[in-house]
FIMITOR-551358 format. One record per residue (C-alpha): residue number from 1; x, y, z. Coordinates in nm, 4 decimals. Each point is the difference from the previous one (the first is absolute). Layout:
<recs>
REC   n       c1       c2       c3
REC NUM        X        Y        Z
...
</recs>
This chain:
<recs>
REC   n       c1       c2       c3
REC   1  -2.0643  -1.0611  -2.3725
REC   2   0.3522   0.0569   0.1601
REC   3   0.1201   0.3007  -0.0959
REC   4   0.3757  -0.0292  -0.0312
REC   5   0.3047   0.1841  -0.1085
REC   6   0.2631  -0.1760  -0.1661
REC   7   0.3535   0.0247   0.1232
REC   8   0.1199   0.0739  -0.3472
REC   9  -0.2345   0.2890  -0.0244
REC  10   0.0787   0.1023   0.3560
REC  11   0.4053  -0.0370  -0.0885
REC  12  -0.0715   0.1826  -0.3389
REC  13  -0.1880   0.2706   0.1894
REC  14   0.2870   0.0430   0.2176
REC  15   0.2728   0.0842  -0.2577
REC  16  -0.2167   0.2479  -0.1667
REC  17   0.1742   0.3456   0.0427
REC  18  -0.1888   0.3415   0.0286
REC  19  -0.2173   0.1821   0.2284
REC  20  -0.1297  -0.2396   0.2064
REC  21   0.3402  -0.2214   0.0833
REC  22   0.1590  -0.0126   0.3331
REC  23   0.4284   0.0646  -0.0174
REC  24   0.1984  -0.3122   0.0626
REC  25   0.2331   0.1449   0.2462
REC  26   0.0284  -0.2613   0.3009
REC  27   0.2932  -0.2521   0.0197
REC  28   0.0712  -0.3251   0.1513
REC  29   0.0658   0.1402   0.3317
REC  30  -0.2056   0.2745  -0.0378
REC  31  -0.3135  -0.2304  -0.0033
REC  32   0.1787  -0.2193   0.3038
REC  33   0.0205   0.3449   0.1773
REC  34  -0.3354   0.0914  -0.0773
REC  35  -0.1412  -0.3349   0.1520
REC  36   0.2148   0.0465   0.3074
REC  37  -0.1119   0.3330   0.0501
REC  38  -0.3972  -0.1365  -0.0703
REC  39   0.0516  -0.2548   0.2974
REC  40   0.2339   0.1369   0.2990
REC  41  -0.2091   0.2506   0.1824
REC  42  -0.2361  -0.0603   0.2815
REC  43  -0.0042  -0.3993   0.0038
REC  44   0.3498   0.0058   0.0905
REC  45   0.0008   0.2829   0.2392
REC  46  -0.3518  -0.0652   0.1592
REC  47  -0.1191  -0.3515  -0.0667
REC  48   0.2910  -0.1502   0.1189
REC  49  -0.0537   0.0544   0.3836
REC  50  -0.3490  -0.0838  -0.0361
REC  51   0.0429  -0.2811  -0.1647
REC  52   0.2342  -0.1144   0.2681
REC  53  -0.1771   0.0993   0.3128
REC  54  -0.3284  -0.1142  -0.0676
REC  55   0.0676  -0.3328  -0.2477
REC  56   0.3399  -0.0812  -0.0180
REC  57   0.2478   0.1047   0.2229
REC  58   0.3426  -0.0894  -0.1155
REC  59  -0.0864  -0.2104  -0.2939
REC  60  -0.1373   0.3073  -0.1404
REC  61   0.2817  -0.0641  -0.2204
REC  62  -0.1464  -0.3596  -0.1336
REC  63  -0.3065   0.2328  -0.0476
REC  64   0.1371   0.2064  -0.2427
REC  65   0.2229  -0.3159  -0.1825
REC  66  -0.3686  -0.1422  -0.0544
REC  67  -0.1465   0.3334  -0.1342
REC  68   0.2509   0.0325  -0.2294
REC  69  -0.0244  -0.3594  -0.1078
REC  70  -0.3972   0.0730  -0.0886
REC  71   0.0814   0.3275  -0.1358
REC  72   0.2358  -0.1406  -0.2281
REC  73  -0.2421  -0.2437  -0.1757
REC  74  -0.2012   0.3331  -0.1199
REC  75   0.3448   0.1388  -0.1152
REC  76   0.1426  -0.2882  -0.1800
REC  77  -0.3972   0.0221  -0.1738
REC  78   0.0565   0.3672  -0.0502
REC  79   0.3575  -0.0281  -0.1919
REC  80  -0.1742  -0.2058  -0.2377
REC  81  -0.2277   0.1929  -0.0865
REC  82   0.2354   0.3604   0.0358
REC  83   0.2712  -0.1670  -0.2212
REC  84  -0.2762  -0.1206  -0.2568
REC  85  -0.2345   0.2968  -0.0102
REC  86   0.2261   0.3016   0.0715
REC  87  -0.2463   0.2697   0.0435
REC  88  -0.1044   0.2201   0.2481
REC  89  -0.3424  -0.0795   0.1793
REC  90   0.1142  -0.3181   0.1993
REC  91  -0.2266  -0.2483   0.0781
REC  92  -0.3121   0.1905  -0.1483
REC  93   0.2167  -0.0900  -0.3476
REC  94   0.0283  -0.3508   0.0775
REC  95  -0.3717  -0.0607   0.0832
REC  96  -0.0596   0.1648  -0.3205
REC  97   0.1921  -0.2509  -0.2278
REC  98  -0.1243  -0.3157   0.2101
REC  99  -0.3267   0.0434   0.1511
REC 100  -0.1878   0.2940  -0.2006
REC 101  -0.0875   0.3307   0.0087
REC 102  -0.2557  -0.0212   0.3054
REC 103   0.2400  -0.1820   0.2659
REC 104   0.2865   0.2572  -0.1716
REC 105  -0.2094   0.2947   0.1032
REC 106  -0.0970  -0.1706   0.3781
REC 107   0.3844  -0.0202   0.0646
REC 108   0.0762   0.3666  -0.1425
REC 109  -0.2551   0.1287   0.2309
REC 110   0.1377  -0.2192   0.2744
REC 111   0.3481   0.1189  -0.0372
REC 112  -0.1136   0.3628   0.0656
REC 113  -0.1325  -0.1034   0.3089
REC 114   0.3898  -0.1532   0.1117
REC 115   0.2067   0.2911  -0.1496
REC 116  -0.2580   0.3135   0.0365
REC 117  -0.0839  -0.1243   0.3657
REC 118   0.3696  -0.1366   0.0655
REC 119   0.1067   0.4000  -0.0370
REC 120  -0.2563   0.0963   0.1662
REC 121   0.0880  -0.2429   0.3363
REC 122   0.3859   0.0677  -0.0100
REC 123  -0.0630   0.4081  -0.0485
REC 124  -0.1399  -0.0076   0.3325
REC 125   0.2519  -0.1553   0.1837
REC 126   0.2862   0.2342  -0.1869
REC 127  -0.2102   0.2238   0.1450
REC 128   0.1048  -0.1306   0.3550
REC 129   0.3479  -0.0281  -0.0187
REC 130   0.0526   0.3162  -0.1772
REC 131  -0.1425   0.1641   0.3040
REC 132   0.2267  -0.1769   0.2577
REC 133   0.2677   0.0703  -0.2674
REC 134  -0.1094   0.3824   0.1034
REC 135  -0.0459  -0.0647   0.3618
REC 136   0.4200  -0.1088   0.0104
REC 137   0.0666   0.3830  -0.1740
REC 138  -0.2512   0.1658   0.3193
REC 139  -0.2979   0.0071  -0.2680
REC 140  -0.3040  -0.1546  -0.0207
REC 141  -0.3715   0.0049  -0.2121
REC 142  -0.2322   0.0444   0.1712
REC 143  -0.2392  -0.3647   0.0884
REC 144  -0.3350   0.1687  -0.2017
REC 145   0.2444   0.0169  -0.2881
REC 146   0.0964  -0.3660  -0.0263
REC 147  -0.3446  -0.1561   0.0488
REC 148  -0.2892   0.0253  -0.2137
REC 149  -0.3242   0.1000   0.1619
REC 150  -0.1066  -0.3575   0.0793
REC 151   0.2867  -0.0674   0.2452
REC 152  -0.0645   0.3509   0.1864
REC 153   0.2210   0.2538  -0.2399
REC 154  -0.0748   0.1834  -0.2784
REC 155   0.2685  -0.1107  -0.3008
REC 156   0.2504  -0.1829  -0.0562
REC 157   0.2160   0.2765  -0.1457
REC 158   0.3336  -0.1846  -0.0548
REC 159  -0.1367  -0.2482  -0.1440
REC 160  -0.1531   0.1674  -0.2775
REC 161   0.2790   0.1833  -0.0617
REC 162   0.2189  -0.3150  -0.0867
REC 163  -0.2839  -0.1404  -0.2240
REC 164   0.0391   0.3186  -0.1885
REC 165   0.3516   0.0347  -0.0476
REC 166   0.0892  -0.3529  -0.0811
REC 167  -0.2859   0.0330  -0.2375
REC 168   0.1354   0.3076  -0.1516
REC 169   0.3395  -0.1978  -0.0271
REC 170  -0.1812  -0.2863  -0.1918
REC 171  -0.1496   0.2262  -0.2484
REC 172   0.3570   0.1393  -0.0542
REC 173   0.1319  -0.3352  -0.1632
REC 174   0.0821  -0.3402   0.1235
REC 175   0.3449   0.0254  -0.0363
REC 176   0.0011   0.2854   0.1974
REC 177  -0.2211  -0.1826   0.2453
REC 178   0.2695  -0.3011  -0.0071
REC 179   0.2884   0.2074   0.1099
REC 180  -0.1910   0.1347   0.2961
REC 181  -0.1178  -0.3273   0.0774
REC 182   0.3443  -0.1971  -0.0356
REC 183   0.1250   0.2995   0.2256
REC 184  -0.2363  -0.1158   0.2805
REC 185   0.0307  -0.3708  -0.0565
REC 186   0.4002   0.0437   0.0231
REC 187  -0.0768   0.2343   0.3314
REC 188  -0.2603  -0.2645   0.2159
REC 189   0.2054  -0.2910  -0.1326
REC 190   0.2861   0.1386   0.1435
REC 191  -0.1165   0.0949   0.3321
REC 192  -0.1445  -0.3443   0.0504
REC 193   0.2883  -0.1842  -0.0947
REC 194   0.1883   0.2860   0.2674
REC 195  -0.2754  -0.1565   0.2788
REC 196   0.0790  -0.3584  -0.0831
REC 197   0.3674   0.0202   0.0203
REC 198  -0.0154   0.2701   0.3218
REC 199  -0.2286  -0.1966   0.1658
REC 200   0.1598  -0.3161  -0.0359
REC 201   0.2265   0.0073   0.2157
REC 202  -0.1986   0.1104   0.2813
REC 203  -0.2553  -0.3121  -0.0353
REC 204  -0.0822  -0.1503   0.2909
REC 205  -0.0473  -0.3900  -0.0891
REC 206  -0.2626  -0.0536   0.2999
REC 207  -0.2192   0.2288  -0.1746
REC 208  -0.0493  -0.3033  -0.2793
REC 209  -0.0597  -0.2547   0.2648
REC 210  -0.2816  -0.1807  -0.0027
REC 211   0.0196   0.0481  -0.4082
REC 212  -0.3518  -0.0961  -0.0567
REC 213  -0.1711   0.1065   0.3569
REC 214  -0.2866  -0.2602   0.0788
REC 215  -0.3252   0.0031  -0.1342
REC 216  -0.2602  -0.1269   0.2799
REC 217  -0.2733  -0.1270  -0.2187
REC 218   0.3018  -0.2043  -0.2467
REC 219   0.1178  -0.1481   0.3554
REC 220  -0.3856  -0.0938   0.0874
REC 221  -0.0320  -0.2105  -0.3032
REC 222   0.3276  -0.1999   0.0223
REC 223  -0.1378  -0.1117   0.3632
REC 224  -0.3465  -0.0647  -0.1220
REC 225  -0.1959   0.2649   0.1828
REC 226  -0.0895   0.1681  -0.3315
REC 227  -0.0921  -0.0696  -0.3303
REC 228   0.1796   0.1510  -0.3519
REC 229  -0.3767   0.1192  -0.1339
REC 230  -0.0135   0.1803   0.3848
REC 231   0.3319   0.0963   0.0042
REC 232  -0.0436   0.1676  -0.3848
REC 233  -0.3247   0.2116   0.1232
REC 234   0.1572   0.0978   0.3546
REC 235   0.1766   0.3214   0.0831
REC 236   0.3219  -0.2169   0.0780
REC 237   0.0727  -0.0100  -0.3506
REC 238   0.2203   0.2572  -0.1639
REC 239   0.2042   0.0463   0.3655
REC 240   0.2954  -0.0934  -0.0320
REC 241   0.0883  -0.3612  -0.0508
REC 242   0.0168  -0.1538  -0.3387
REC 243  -0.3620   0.1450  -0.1154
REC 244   0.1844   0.3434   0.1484
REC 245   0.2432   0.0020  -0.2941
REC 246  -0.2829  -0.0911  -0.2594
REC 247  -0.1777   0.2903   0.1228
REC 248   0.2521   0.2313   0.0079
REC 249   0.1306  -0.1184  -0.3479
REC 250  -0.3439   0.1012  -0.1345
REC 251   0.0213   0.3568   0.1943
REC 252   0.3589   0.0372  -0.1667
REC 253  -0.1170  -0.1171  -0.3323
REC 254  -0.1272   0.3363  -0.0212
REC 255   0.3511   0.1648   0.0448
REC 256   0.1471  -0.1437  -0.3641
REC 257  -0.3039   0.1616  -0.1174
REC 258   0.1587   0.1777  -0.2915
REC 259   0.1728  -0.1990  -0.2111
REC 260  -0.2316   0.0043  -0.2438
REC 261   0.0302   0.3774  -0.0460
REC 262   0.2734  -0.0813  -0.2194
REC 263  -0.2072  -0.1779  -0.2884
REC 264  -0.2092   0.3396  -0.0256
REC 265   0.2817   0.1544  -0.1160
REC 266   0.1256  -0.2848  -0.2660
REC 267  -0.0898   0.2807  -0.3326
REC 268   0.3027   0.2146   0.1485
REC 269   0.2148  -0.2748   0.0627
REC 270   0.3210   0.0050  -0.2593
REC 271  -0.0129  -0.3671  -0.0468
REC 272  -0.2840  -0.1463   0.2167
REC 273   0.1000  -0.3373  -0.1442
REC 274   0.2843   0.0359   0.2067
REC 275  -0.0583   0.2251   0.2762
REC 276  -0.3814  -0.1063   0.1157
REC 277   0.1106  -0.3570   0.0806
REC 278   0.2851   0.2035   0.1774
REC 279  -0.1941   0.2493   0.1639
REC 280  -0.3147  -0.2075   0.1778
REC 281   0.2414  -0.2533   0.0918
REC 282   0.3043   0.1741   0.0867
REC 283  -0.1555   0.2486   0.2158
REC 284  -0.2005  -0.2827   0.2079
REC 285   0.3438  -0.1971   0.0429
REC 286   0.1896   0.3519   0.1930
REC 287  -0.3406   0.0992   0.1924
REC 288  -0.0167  -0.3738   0.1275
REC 289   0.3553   0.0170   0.1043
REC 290  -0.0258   0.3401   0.1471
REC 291  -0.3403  -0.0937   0.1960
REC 292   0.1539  -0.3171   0.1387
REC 293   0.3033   0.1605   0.1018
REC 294  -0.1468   0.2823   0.1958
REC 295  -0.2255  -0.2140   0.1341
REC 296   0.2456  -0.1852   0.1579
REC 297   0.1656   0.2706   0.1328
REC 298  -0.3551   0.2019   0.1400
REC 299  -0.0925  -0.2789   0.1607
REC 300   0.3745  -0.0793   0.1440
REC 301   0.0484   0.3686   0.1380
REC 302  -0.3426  -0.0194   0.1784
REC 303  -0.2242  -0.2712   0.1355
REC 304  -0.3010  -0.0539  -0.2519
REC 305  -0.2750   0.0661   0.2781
REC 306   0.1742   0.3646   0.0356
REC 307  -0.1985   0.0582  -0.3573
REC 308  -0.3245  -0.0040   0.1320
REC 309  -0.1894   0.3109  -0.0750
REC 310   0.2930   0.1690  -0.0858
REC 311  -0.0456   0.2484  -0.3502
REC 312   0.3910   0.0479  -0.0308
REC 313   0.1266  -0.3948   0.0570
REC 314   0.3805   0.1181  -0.1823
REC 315   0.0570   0.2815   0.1915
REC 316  -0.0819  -0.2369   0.3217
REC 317   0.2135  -0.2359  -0.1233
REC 318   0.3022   0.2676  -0.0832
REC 319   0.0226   0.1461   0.3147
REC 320   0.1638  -0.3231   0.1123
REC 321   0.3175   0.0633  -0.1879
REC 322   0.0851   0.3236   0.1756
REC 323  -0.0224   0.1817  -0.3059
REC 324  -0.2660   0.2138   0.0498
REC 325   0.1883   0.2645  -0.2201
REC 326  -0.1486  -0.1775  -0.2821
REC 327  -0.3639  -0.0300   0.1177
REC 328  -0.0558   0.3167  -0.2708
REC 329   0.1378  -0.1995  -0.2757
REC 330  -0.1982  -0.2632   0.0878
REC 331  -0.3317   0.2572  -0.0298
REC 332   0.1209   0.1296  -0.3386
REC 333   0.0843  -0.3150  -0.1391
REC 334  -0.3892  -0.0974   0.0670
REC 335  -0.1306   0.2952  -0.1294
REC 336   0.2626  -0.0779  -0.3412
REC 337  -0.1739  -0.3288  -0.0125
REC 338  -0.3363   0.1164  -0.0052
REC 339   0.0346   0.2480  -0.2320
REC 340   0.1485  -0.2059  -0.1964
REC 341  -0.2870  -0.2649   0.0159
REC 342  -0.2358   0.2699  -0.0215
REC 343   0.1963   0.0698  -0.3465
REC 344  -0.0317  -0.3471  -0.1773
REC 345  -0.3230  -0.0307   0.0747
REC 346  -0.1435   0.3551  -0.0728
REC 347   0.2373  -0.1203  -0.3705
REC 348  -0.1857  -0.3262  -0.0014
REC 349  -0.3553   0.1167   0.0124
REC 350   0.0518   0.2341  -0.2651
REC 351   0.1245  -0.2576  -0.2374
REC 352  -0.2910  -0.2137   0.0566
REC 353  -0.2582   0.2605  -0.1086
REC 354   0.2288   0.0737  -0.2602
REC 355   0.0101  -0.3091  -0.1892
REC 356  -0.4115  -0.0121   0.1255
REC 357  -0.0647   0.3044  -0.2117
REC 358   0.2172  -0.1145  -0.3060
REC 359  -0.2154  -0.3187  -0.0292
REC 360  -0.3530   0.2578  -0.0149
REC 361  -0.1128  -0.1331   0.3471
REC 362   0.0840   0.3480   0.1631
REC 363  -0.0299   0.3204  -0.1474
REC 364   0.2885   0.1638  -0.2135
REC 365   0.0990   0.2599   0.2604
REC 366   0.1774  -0.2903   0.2273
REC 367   0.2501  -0.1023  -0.2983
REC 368   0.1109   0.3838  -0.1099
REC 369   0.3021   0.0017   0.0267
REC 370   0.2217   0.3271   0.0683
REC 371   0.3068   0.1482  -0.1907
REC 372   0.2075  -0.2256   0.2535
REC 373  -0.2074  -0.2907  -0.1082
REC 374  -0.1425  -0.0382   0.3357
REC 375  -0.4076  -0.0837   0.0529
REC 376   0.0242   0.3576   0.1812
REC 377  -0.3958   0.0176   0.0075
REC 378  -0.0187  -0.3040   0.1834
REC 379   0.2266   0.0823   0.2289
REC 380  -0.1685   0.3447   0.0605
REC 381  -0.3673  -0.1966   0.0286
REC 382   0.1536  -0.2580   0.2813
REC 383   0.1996   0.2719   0.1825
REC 384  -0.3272   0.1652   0.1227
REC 385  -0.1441  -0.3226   0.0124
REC 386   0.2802  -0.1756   0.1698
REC 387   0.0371   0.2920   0.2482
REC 388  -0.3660   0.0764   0.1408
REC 389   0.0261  -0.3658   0.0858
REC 390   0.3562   0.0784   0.2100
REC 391  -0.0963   0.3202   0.1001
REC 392  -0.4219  -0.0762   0.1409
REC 393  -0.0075  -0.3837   0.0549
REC 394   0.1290  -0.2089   0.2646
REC 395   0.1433  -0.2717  -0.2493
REC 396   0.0797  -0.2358   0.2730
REC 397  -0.3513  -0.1144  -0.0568
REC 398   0.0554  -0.0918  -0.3602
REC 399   0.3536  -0.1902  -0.0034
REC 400  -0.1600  -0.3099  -0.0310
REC 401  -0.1220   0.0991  -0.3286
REC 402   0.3166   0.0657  -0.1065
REC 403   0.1301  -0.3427   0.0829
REC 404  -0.3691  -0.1836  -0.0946
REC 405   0.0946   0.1968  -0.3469
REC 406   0.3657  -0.0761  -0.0254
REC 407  -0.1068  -0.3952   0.0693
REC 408  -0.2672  -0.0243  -0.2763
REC 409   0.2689   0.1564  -0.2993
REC 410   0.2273  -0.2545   0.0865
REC 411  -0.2554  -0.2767   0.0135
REC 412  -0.0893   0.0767  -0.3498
REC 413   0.3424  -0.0089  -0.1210
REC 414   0.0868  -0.3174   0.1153
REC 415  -0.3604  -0.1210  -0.1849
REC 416   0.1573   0.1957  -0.3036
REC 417   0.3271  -0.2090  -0.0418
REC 418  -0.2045  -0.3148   0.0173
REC 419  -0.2536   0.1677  -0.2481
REC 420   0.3160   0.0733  -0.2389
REC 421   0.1503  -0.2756   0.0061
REC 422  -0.2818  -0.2080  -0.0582
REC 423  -0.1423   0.2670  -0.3033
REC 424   0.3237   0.1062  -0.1477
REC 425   0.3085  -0.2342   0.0712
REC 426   0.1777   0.1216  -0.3848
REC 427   0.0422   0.3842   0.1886
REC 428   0.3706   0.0922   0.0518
REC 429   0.0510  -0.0188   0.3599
REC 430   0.3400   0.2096   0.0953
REC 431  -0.0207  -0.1477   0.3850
REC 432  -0.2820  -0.2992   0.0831
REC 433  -0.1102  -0.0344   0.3360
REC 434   0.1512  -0.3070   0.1389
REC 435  -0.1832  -0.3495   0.0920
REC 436  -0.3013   0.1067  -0.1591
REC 437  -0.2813  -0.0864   0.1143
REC 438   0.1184  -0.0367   0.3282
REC 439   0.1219   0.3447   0.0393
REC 440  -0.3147   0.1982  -0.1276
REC 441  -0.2139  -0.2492   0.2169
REC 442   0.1779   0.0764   0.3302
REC 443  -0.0467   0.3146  -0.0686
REC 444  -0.3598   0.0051  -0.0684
REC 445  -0.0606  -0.1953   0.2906
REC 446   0.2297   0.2192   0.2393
REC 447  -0.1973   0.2885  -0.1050
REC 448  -0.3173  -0.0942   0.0645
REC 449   0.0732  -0.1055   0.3478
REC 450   0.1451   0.3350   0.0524
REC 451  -0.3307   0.1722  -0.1794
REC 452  -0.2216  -0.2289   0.2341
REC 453   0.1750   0.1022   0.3171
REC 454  -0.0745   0.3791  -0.0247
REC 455  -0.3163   0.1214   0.2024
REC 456  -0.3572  -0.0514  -0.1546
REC 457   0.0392   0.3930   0.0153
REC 458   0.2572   0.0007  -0.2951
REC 459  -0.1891  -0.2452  -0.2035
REC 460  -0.2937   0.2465   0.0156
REC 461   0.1903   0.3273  -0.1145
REC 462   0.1505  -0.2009  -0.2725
REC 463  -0.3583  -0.0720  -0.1529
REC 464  -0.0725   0.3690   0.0079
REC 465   0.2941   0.1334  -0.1491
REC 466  -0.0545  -0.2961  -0.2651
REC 467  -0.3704   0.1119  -0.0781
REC 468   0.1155   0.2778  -0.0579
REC 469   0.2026  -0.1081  -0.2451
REC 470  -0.1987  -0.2470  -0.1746
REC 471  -0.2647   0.3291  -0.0372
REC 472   0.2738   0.1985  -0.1640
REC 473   0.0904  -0.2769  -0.2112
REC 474  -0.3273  -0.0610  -0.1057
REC 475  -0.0925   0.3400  -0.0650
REC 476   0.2929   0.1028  -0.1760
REC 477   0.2553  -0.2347  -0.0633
REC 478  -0.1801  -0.2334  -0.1725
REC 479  -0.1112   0.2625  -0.2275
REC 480   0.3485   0.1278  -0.0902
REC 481   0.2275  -0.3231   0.0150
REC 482   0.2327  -0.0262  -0.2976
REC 483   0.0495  -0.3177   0.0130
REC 484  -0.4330  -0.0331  -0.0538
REC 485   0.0004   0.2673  -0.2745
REC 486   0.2678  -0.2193  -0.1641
REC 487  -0.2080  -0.2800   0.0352
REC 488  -0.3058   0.1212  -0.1578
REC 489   0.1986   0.1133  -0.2521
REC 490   0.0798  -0.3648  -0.1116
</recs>
């Protein structure tokens, strides 16, 4: 039997006031600023030259156009749902109320993996540029102190310490949290658009020629000496050439991770009807923009093959303009933008275990909620949790489980819409996804090409971190679900 939970009683359970209700404090823009400040940070200033020196070159920029275009399939799927079921929990919610209790759990264990891990990843590269932020004042930490003992230091002491003070700012209150974070959205946002319309000036136009550089093995099979089935299994494909901006869309799928952030926090939205719909897509609209715009520019102030191997592409690019005055802006605007990533998704993960433990499947401690109505415990558990991970591990080695994770939640939205539709067409819809089900199925299928292009490697840490979870579940969850206890009841 499929255990589900209505979207009445899920609604229903929402509204309820008291102890264990989350404060609807975020606006319209305030969820639009939240989602910006989930998705600019190190795909824009790192993936970028990558992306363009080792796939793309120039038409990194059609890259990100088609990243945006899969990404938004998932979004359009996600307003749905946010403006439909405005709760906090995000897509762990939605499984609930279309595919059961069991595949609810999976993807609530799953999103840990994207948010805790996401904080985790980004933590250590503040850690970086907070140091060469130092190094332009005459200071500097010492290397043993931003590497964790399996890279040849000790600890990563700085970034611990952000883990722990954004944390501490969560468990303050979101609104609280918002401010700070709207703060550092207005800050990056501003520096970037200071890059794009510096910079633009001082483009150099033969940096964009050839737009699409050539792609050997594509040129092969147009004169016969290769077949497509060759060509697909060779190392020719991915450089450059039109399978060069495939590739590289798929690497910078991964920098509009994000965007879903915003549906986590849907219980303290002041009229999610309104303001999800707003939020998802609104903030995936100004970070396309943004992204396409500065890539133009990166790529115009420097020649794309300049990127290779190089950890600080923007600052590269920058020095072009003459401006080098503003090469520390350019450092604190990156650290704004991670901290502020490293903010949205410490907020996210916290909501997910909250609405987890409301529903029985985790215990109560991870839905107490403080004087400030915060889930301050939670916050506290995942701040040492989230922090040995920045501080000892060499995350590096685990970003593909962030993106493996981040693929299969939207995957099972998309299957949710068409589950809804097809279970429950009388439900008030306040925004439908459009050209359904074309919409949800490009989506499904984009992410699953995605998922089956990560290493075997990712694939394999996946099933452990989901055994895991399907031990927990069966050992406890089960046991305590709600929604079970209310159906024995009957």
């Amino acid at each position: 039997m499929l255990y589900k939970k209505s979207i009445p009683r899920i609604i229903q359970e929402a509204r309820e006031s008291g102890e264990h209700t989350l404060k609807r404090t975020l606006s319209s823009t305030g969820l639009v600023s939240l989602g910006v400040g989930a998705i600019i940070g190190a795909g824009l200033f790192s993936l970028t030259g990558i992306a363009a020196a080792e796939n793309a070159g120039p038409a990194v920029i059609l890259s990100f156009i088609i990243a945006a275009l899969a990404c938004s399939f998932a979004g359009l799927c996600y307003a749905e749902f946010a403006s439909m079921i405005p709760v906090a929990g995000s897509a762990y919610t939605y499984s609930y109320a279309t595919m059961g209790e069991f595949m609810a759990w999976i993807i609530g264990w799953d999103l840990v993996l994207e948010y805790a891990l996401a904080s985790a990843t980004v933590a250590v590269s503040w850690s970086q540029y907070f140091n060469e932020l130092l190094m332009t004042c005459g200071l500097s930490i010492p290397s043993e102190f931003l590497k964790g003992p399996w890279e040849g230091g000790y600890v990563n002491i700085p970034a611990i310490i952000i883990v722990c003070l954004l944390s501490l700012l969560l468990m303050r209150g979101t609104k609280e949290s918002s401010t700070v974070n709207n703060i550092l959205v207005i800050l990056k946002v501003g520096v970037v658009l200071i890059f794009i319309a510096l910079g633009w000036s001082f483009i150099d136009s033969s940096n964009h020629v050839p737009f699409v550089p050539t792609n050997e093995g594509e040129e092969m099979i147009k004169s016969g000496d290769m077949s497509l089935w060759s060509f697909l299994h060779s190392d020719y494909f991915g450089e450059f050439g039109i399978s060069g901006i495939l590739r590289a869309a798929g690497v910078l799928f991964f920098a509009f991770i994000g965007f879903d952030a915003v549906s986590t926090a849907a219980q303290e939205a002041k009229n999610p009807k309104r303001g999800m719909p707003i939020g998802i897509i609104g903030s995936l609209i100004i970070c396309t923009l943004l992204y396409v715009l500065f890539s133009y520019v990166m790529t115009g102030l420097e020649n794309y093959k300049s990127f290779e191997g190089d950890a600080k592409p923007v600052a590269t690019a920058f020095a072009n303009t003459g401006y080098t005055f503003l090469n520390t802006a350019l450092i604190i605007t990156i650290i704004a933008g991670y901290t502020s990533v490293i903010l949205v998704m410490l907020l996210g993960q916290s909501r997910v275990f909250y609405s987890m433990s409301k529903d029985g499947l985790l215990p109560k401690i991870f839905s107490d909620l403080s004087k400030n109505q915060t889930p301050w415990k939670t916050n506290l558990i995942f701040m040492v949790f989230v922090s040995l991970f920045a501080g000892f591990v060499p995350i590096s080695d685990l970003g593909h489980m962030v993106s493996i994770g981040t693929l299969f939640a939207f995957t099972l939205v998309c299957i949710g819409v068409l589950v809804l539709r097809k279970t429950s067409p009388e439900i008030e819809r306040p925004f439908r996804t459009p050209l359904v089900p074309l919409v949800p199925v490009l989506g499904i299928i984009v992410c699953l090409i995605l998922m089956a292009s990560l290493p075997v490697e990712s694939w394999e840490r996946l099933a452990i971190w989901l055994a895991i979870g399907i031990a927990i579940y069966w050992f406890y969850s089960r046991k305590h679900s709600k929604v079970r206890q209310s159906h024995r009841k009957l």
